[in-house]
Backbone of each chain as ProteinMPNN parsed JSONL, in Angstrom:
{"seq_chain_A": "XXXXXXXXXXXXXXXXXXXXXXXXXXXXXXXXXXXXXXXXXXXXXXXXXXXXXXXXXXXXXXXXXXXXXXXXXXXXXXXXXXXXXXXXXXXXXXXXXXXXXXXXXXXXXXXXXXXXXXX", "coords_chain_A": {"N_chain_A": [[146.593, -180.161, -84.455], [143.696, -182.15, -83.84], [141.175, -184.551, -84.76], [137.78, -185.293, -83.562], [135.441, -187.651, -82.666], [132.071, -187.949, -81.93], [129.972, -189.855, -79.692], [125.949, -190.347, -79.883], [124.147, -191.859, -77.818], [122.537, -191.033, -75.467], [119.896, -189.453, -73.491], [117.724, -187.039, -74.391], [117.169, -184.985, -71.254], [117.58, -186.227, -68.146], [119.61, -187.936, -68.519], [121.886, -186.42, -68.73], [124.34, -186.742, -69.901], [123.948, -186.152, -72.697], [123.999, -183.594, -72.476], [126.81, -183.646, -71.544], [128.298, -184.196, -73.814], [127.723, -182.336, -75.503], [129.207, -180.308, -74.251], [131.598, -180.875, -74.008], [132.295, -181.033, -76.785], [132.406, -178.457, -77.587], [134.467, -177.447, -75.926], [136.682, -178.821, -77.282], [136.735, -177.665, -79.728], [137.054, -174.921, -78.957], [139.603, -175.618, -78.119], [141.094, -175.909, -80.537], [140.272, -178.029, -82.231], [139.045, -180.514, -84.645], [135.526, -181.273, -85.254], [132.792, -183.855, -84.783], [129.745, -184.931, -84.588], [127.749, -187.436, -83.931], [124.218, -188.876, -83.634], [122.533, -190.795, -82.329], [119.596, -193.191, -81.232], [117.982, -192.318, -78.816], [118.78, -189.521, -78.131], [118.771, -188.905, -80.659], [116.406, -186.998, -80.169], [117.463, -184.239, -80.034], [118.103, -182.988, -81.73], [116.153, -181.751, -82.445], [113.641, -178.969, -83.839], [112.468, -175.867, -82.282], [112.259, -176.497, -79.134], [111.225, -175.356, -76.235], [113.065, -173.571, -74.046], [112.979, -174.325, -70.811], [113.86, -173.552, -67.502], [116.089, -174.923, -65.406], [116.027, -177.277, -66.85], [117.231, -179.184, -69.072], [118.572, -178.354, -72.244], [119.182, -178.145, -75.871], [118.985, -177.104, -77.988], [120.162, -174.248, -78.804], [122.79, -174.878, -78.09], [123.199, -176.633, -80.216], [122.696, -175.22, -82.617], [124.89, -173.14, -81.9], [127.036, -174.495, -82.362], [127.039, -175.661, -84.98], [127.194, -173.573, -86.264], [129.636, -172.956, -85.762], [131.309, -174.606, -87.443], [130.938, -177.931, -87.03], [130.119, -180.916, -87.602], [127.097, -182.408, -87.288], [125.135, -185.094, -87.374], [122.55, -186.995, -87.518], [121.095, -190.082, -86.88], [119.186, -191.635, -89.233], [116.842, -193.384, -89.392], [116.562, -193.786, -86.587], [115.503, -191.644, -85.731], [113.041, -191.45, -87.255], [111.812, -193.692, -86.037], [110.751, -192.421, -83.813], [109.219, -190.83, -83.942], [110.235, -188.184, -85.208], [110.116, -186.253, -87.752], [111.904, -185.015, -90.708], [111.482, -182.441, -91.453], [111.419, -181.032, -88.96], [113.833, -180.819, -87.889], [116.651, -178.833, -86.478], [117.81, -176.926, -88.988], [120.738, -178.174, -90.892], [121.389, -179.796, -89.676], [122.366, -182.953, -90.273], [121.206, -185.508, -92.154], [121.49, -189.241, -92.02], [122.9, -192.782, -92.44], [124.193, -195.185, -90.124], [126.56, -195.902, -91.873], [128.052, -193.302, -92.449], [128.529, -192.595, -89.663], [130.6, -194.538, -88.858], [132.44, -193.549, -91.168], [133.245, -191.286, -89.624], [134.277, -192.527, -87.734], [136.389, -193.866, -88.832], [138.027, -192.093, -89.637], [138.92, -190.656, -87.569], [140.872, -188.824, -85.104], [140.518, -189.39, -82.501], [137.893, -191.535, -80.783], [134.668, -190.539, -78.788], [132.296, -192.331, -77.505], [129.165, -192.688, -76.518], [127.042, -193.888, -74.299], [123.892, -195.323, -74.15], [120.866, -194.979, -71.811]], "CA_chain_A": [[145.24, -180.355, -83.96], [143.078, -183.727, -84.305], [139.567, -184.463, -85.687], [137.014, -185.953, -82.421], [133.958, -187.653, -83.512], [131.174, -187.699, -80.657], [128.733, -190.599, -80.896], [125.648, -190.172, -78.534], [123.276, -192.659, -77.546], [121.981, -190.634, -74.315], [118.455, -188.914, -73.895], [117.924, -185.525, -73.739], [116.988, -185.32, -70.358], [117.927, -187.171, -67.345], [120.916, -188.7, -67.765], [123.303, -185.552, -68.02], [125.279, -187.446, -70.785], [123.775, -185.478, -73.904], [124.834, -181.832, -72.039], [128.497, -183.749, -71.417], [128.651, -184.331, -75.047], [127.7, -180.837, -75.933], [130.126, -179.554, -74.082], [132.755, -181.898, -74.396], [132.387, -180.87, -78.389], [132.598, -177.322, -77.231], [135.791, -177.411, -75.552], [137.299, -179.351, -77.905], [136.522, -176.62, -80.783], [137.464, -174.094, -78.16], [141.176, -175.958, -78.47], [141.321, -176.049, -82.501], [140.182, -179.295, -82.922], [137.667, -180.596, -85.602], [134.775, -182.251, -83.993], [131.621, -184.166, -85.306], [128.5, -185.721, -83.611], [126.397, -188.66, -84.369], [123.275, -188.74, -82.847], [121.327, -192.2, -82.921], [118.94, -194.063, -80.312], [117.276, -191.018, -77.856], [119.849, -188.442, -78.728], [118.186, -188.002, -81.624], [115.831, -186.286, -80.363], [118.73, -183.022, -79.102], [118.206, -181.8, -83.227], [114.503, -181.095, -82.742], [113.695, -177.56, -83.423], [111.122, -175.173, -81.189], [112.942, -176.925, -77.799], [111.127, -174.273, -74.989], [113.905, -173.448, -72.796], [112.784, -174.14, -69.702], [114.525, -173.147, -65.977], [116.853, -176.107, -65.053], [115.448, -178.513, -67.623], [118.483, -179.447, -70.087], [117.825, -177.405, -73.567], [120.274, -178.525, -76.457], [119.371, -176.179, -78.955], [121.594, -173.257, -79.205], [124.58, -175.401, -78.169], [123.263, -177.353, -81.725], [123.191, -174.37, -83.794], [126.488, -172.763, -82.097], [128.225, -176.05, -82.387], [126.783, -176.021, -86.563], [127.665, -172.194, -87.389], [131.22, -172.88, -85.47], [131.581, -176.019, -88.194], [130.527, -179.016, -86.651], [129.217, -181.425, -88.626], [126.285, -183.06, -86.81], [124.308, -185.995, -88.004], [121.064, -187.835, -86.971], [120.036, -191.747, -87.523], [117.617, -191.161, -89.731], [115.95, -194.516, -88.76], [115.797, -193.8, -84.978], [114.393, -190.347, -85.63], [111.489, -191.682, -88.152], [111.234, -194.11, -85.112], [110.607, -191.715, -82.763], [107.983, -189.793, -84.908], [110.706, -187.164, -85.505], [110.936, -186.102, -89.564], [113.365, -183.989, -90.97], [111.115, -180.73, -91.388], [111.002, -180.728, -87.641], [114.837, -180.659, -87.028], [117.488, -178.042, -86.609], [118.98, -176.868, -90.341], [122.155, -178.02, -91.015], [121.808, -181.077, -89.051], [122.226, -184.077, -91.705], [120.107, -187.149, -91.847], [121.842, -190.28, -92.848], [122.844, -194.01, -91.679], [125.154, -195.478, -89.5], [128.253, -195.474, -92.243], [128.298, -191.543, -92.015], [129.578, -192.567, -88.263], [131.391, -195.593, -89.304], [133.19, -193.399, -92.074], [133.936, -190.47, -89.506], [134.869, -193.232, -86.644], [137.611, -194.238, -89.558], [139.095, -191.193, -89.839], [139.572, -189.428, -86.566], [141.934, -189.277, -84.241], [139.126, -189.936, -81.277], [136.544, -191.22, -80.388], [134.195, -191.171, -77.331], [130.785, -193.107, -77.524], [128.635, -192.226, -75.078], [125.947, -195.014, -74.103], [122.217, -194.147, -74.003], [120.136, -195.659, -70.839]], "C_chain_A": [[144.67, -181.626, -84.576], [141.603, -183.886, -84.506], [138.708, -185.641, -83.575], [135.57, -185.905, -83.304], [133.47, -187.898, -82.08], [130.179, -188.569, -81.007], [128.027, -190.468, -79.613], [124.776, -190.355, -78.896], [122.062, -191.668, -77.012], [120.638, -189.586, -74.833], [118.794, -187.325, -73.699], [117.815, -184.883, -72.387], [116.798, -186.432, -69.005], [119.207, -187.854, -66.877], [121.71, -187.429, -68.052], [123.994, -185.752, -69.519], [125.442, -187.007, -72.286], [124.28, -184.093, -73.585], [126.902, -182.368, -72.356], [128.98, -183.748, -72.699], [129.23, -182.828, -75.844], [128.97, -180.191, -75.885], [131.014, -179.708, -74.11], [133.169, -181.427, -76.257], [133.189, -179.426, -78.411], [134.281, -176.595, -77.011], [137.11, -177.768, -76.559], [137.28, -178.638, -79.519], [137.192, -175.638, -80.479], [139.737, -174.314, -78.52], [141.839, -176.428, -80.056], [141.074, -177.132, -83.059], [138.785, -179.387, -83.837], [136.726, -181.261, -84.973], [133.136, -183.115, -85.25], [131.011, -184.826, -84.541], [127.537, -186.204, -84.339], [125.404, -188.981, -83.421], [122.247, -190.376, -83.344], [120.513, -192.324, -81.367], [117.949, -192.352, -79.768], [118.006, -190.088, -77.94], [119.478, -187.95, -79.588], [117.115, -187.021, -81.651], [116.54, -184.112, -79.927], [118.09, -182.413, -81.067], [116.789, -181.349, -83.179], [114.305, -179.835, -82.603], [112.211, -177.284, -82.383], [111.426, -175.735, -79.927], [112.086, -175.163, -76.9], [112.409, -174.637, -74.366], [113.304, -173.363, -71.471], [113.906, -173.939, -68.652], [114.844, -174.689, -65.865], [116.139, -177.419, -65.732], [116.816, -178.32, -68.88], [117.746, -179.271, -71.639], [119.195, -177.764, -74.626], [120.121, -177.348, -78.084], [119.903, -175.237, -79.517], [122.219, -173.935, -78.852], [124.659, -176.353, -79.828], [123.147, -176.148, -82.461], [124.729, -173.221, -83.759], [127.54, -173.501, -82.651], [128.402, -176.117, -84.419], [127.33, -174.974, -87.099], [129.37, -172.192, -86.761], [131.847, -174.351, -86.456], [131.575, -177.276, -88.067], [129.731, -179.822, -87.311], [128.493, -182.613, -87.56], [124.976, -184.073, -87.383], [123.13, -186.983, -87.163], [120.916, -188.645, -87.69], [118.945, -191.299, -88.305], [116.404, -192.01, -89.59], [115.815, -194.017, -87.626], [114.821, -192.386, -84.966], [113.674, -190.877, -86.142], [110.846, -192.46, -87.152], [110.677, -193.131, -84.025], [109.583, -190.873, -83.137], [109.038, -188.498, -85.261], [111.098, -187.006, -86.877], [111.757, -184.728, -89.47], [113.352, -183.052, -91.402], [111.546, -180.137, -90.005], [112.692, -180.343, -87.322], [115.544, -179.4, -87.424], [117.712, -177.718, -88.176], [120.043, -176.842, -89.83], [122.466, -178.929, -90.394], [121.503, -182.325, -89.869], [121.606, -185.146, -91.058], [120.831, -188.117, -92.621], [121.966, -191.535, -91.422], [124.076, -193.982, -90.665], [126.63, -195.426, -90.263], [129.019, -193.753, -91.914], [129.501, -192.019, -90.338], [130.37, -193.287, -88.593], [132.8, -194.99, -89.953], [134.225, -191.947, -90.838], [135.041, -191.183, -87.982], [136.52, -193.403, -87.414], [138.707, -193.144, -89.328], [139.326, -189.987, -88.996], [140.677, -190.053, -86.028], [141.698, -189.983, -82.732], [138.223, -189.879, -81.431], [135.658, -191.52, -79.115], [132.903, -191.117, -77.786], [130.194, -192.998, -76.661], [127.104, -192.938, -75.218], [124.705, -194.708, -74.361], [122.175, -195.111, -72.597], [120.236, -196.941, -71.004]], "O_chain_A": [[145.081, -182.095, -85.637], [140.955, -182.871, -84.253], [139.296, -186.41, -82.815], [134.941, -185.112, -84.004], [134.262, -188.037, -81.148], [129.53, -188.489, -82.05], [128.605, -190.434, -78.527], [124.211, -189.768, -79.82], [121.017, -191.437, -77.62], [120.393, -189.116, -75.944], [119.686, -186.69, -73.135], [118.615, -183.947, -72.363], [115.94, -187.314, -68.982], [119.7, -188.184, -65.799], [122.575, -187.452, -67.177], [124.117, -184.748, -70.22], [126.416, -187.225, -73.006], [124.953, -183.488, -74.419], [127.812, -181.818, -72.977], [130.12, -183.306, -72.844], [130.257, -182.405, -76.374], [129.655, -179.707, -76.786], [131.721, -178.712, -74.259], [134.289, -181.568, -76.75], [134.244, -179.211, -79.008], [134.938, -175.73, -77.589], [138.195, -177.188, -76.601], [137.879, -179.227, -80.419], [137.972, -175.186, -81.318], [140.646, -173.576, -78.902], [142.804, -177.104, -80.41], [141.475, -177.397, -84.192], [137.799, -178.651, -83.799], [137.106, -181.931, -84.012], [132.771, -182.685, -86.344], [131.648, -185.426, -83.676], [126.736, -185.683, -85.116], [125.792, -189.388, -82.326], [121.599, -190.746, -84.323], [120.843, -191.575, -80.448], [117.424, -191.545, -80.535], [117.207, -189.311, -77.416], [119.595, -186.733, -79.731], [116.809, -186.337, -82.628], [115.883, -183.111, -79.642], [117.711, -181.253, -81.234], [116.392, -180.519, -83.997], [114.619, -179.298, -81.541], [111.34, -178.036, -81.946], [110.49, -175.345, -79.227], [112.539, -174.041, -77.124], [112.781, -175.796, -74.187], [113.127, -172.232, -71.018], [115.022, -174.226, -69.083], [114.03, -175.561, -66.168], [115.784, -178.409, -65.093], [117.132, -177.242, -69.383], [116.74, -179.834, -72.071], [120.295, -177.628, -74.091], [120.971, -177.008, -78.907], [120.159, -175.284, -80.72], [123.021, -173.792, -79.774], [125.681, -176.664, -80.439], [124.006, -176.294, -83.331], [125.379, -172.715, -84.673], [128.586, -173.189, -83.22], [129.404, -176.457, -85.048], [127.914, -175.055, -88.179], [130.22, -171.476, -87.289], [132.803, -175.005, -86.041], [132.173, -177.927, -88.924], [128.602, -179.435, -87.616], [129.151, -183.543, -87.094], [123.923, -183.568, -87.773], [123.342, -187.556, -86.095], [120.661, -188.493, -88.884], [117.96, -190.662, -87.932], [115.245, -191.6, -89.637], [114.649, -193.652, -87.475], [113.763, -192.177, -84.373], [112.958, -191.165, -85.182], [109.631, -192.321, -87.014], [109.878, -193.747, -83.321], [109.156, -190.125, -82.256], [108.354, -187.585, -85.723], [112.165, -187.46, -87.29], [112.067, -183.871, -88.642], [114.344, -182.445, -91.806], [111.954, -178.982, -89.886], [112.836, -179.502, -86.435], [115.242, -178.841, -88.478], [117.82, -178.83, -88.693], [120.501, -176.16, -88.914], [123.663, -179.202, -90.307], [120.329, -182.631, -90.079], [121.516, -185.535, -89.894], [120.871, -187.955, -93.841], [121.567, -191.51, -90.258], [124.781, -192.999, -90.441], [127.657, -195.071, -89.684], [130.046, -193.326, -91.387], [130.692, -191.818, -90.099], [131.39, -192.618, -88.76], [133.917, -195.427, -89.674], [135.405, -191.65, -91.02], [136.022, -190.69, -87.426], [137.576, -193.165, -86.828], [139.874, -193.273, -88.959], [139.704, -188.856, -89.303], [141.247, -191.128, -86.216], [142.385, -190.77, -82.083], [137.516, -188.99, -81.906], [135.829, -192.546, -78.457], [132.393, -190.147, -78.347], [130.811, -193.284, -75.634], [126.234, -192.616, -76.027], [124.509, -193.614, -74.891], [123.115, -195.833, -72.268], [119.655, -197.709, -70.236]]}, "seq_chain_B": "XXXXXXXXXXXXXXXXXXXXXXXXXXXXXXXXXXXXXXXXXXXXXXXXXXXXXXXXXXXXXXXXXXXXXXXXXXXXXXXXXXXXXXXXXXXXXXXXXX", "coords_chain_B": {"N_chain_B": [[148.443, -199.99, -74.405], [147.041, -196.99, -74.147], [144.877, -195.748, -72.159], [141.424, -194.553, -71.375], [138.981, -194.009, -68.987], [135.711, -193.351, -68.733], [133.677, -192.727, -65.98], [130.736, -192.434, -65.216], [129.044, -192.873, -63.323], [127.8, -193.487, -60.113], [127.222, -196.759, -58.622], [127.273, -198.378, -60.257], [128.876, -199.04, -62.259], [130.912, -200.549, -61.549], [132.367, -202.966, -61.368], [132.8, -203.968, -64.161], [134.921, -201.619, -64.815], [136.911, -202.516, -62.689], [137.821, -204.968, -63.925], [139.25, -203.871, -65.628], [142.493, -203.048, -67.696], [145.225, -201.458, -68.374], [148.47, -200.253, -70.088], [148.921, -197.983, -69.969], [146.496, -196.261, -67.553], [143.595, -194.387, -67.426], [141.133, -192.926, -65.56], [138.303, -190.982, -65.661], [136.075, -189.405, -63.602], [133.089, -188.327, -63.97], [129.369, -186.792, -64.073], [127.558, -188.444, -62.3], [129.564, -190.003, -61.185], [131.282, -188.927, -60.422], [131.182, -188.933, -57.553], [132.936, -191.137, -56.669], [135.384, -189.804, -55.987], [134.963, -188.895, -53.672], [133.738, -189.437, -52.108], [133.4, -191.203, -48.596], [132.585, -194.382, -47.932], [131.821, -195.774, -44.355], [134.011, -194.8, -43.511], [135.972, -195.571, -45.283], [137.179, -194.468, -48.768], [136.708, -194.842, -52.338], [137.234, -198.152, -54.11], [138.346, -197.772, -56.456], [139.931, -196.097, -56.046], [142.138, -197.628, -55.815], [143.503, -198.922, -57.764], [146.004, -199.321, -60.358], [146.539, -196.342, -61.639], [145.578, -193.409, -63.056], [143.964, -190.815, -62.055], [140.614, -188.176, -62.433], [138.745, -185.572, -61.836], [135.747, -184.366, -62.965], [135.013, -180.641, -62.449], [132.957, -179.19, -63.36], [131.046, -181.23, -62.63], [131.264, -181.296, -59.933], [130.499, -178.943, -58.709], [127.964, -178.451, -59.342], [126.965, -180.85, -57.967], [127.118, -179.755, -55.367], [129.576, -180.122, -54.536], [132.869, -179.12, -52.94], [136.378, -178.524, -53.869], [138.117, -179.428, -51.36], [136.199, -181.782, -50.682], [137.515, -183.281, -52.327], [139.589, -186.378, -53.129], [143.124, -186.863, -52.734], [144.479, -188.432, -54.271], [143.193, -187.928, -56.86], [142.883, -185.571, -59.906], [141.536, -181.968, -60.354], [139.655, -181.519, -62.982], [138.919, -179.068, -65.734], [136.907, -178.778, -68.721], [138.38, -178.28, -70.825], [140.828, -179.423, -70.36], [140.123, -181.746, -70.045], [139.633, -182.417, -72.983], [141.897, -182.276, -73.747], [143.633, -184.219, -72.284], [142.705, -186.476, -73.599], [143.319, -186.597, -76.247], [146.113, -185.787, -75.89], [147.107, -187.497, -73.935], [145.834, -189.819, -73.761], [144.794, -192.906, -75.567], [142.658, -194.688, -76.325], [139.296, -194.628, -75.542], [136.612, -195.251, -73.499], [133.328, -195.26, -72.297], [131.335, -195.6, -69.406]], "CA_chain_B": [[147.359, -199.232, -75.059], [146.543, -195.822, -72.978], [143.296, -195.951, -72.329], [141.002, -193.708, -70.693], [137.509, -194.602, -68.748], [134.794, -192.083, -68.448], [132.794, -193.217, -65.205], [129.838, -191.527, -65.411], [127.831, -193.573, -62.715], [128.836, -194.073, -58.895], [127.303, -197.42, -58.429], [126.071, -199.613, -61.396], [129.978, -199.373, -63.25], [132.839, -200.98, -60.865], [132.464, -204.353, -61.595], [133.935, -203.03, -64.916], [136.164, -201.218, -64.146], [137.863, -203.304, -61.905], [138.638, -205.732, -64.601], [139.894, -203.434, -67.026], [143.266, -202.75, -66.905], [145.962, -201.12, -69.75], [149.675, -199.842, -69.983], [148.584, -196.567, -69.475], [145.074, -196.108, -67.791], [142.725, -193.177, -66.578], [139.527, -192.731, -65.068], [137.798, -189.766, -65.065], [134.711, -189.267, -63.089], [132.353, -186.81, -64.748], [128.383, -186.922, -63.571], [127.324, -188.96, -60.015], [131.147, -191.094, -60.98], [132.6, -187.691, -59.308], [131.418, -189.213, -55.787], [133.906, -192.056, -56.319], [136.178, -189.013, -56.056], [134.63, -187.755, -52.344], [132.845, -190.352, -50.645], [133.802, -192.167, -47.889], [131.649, -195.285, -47.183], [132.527, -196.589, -43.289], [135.481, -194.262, -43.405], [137.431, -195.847, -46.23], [137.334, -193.922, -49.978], [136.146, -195.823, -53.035], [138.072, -199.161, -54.281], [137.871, -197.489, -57.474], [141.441, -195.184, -56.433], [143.599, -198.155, -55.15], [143.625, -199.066, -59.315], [146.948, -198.645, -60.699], [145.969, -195.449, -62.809], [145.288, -191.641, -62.753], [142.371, -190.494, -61.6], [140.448, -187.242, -62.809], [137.3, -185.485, -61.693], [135.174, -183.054, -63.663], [134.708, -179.769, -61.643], [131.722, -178.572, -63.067], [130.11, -181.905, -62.131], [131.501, -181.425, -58.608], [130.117, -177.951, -58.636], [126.513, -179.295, -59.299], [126.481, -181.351, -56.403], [127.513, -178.924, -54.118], [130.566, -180.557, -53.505], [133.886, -178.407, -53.011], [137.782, -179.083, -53.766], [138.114, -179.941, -50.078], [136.032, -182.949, -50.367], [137.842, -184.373, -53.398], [140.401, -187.318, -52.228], [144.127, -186.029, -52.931], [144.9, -188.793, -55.571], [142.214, -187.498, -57.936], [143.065, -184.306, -60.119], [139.866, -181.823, -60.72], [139.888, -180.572, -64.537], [137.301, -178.864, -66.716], [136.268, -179.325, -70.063], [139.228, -178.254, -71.93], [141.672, -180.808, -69.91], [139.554, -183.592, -70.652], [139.832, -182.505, -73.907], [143.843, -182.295, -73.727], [143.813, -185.843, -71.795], [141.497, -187.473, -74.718], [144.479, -185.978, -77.339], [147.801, -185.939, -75.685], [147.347, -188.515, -72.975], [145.272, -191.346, -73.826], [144.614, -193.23, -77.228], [141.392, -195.403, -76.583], [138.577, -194.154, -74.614], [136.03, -196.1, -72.94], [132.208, -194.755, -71.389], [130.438, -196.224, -68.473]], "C_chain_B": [[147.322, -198.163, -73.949], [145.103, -195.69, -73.266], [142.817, -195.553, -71.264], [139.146, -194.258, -70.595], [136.557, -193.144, -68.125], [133.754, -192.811, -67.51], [131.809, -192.021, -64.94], [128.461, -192.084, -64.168], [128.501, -194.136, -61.374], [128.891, -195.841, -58.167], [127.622, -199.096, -59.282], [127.801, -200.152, -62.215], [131.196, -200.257, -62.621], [133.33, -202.084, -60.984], [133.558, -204.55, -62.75], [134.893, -203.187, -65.262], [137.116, -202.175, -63.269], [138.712, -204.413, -62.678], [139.431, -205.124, -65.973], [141.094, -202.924, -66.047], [144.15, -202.817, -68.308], [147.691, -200.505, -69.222], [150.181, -199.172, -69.667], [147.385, -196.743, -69.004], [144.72, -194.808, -66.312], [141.523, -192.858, -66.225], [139.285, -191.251, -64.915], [136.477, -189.566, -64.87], [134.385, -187.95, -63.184], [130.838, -187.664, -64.068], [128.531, -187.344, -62.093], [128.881, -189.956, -60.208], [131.72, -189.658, -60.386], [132.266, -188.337, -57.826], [132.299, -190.304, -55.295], [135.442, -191.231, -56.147], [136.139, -188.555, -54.371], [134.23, -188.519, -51.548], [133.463, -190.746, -49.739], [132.841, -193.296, -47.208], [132.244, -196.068, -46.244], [133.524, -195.932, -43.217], [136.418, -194.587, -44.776], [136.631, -195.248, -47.603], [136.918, -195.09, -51.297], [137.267, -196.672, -53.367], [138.88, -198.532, -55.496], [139.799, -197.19, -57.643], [142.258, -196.486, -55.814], [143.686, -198.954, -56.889], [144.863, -198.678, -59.263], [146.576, -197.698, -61.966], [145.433, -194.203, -62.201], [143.864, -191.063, -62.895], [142.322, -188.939, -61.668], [138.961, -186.694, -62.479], [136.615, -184.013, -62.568], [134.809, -181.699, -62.526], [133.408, -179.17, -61.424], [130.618, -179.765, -62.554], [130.548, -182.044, -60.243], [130.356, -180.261, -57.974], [128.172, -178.39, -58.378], [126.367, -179.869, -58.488], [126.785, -181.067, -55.219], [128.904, -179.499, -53.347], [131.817, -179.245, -53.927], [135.583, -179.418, -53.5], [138.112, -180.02, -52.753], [137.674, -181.407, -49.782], [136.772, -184.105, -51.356], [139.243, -185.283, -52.77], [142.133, -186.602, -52.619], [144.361, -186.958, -53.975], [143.908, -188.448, -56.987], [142.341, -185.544, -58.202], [141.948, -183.735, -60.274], [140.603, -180.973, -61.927], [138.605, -180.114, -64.546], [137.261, -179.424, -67.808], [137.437, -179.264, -71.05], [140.944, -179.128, -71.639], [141.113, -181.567, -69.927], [139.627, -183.115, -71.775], [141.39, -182.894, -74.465], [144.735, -183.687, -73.106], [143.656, -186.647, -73.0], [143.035, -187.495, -75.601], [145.79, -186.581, -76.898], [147.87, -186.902, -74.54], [146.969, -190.11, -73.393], [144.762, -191.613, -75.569], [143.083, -193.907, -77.354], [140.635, -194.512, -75.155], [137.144, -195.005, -74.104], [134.574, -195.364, -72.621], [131.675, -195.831, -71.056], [129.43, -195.641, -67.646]], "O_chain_B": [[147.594, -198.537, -72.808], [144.44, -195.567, -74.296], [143.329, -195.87, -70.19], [138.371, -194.657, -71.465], [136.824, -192.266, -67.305], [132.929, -193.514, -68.093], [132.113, -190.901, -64.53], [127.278, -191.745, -64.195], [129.423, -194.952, -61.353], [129.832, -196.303, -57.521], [127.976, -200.243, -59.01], [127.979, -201.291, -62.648], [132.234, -200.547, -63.216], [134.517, -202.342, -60.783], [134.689, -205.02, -62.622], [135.602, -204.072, -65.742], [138.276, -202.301, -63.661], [139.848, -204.773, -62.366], [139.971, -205.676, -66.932], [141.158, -202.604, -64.86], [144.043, -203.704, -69.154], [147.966, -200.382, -68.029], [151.32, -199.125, -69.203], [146.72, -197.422, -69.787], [145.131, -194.507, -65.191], [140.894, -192.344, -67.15], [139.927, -190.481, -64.2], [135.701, -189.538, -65.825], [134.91, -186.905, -62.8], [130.921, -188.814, -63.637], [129.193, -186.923, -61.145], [129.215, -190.618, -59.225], [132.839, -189.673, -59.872], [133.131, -188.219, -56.959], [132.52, -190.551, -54.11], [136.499, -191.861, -56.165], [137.09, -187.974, -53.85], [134.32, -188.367, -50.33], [134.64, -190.662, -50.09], [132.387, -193.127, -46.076], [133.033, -196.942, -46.602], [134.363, -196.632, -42.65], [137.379, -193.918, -45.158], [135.427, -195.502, -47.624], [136.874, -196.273, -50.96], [138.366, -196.219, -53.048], [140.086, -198.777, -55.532], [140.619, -197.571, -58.479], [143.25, -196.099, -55.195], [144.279, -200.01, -56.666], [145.189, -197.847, -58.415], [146.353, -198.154, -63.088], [144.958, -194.06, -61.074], [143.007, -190.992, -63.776], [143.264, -188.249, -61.279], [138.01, -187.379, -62.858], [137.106, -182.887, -62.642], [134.139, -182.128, -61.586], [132.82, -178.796, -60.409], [129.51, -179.429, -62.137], [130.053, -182.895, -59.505], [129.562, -180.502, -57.065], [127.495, -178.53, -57.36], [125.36, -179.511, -57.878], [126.778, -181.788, -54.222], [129.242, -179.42, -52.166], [131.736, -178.565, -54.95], [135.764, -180.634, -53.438], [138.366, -181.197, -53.008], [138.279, -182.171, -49.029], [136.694, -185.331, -51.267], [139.897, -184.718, -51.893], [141.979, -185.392, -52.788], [144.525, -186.294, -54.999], [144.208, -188.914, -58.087], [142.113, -184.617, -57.424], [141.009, -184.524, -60.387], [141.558, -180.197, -61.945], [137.605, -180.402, -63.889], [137.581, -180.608, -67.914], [137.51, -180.061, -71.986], [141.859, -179.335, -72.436], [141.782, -182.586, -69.762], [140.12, -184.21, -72.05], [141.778, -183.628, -75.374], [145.889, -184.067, -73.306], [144.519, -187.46, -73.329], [143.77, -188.477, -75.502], [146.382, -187.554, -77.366], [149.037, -187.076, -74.189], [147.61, -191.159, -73.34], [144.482, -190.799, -76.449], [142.391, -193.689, -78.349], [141.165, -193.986, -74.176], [136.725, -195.457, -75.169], [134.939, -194.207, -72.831], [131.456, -196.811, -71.768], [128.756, -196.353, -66.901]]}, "name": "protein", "num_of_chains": 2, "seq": "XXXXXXXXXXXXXXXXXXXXXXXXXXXXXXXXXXXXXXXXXXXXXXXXXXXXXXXXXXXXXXXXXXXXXXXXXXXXXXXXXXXXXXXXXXXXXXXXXXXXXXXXXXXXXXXXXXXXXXXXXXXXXXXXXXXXXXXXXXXXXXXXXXXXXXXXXXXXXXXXXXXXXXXXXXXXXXXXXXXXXXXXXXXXXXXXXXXXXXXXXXXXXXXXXXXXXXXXX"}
């Protein structure tokens, strides 16, 4: 089995591209692999807790705390969130706050990786 | 290099695409890039499949736009989530998004 890091630009709504991630992580847990997700630009906002679930509106929060209690190590820019007004009472537990090496260091040492754009 | 392209967009990416080109290479259309899988504009199918390279469409994004098997072209396989995962791994080494 092989390590997949997940880096994701995309917004929470609209483009689709933050669900594909999700589940893309999902699957890839599902088949024994290790997985991690870096969250920078509009992505960062997927760790925010209290998310209403609304009816066909894209909801990322239980797939972020299944994805965290199934061992996923998920990380948030901590610059683009402070940009965004989002601090780090407000997010998920268990979702880490650091810089860009965090990705840098887990880009080094997988076996894949897929980057996924923002807007 | 094997190298795998995630088209995620039916119009805005082909330009691209068209100039990429590897030893191994695979497209797989996931989001609105599944209609380069179904369309036919004027009768003829997108440019996208006369590529030398293996073409892949996500199901559940077929599913979502109400499209069926039926409309997908015959050189394009339909996976789910855990064969694009098994592509990413045992098929292809670099991966690409558009």
């Amino acid at each position: 089995m092989g390590t997949l890091t997940i880096g994701c630009f995309a917004s929470l709504v609209g483009s689709k591209s933050l669900d594909f991630s999700l589940k893309l992580a999902k699957a890839a847990l599902d088949k024994g692999h290790k997985v991690n997700i870096w969250l920078s630009s509009n992505a960062t906002i997927m760790a925010k807790a209290n998310q209403k679930h609304l009816k066909d509106y894209s909801h990322s929060e239980k797939y972020v705390r299944e994805l965290l209690e199934r061992g996923v190590e998920i990380c948030e820019c901590e610059a683009c969130a402070l940009a965004r007004g989002i601090q780090k009472a407000e997010t998920v537990e268990g979702v880490e706050w650091s810089a860009m090496h965090w990705y840098l260091a887990k880009i080094y040492n997988s076996d894949r990786v897929v980057h996924i754009g923002g807007e | 290099m094997k190298l795998c392209i995630f088209v995620n967009d039916f119009k805005t990416v082909t330009d691209t695409v068209e100039r990429l080109s590897a030893e191994k290479l695979g497209l797989i259309f996931i989001q609105n890039g599944v209609f380069h899988a179904t369309i036919k504009e004027n009768g003829k199918s997108s440019h996208l499949l006369e590529k030398p390279a293996s073409f892949y469409v996500l199901a559940e994004d077929l599913a979502t736009r109400g499209l069926t098997d039926a409309d997908v072209d015959k050189r394009v396989k339909i996976v789910n989530y855990g064969d694009v995962v098994d592509l990413i791994f045992n098929e292809y080494e670099k991966i690409i998004w558009l």
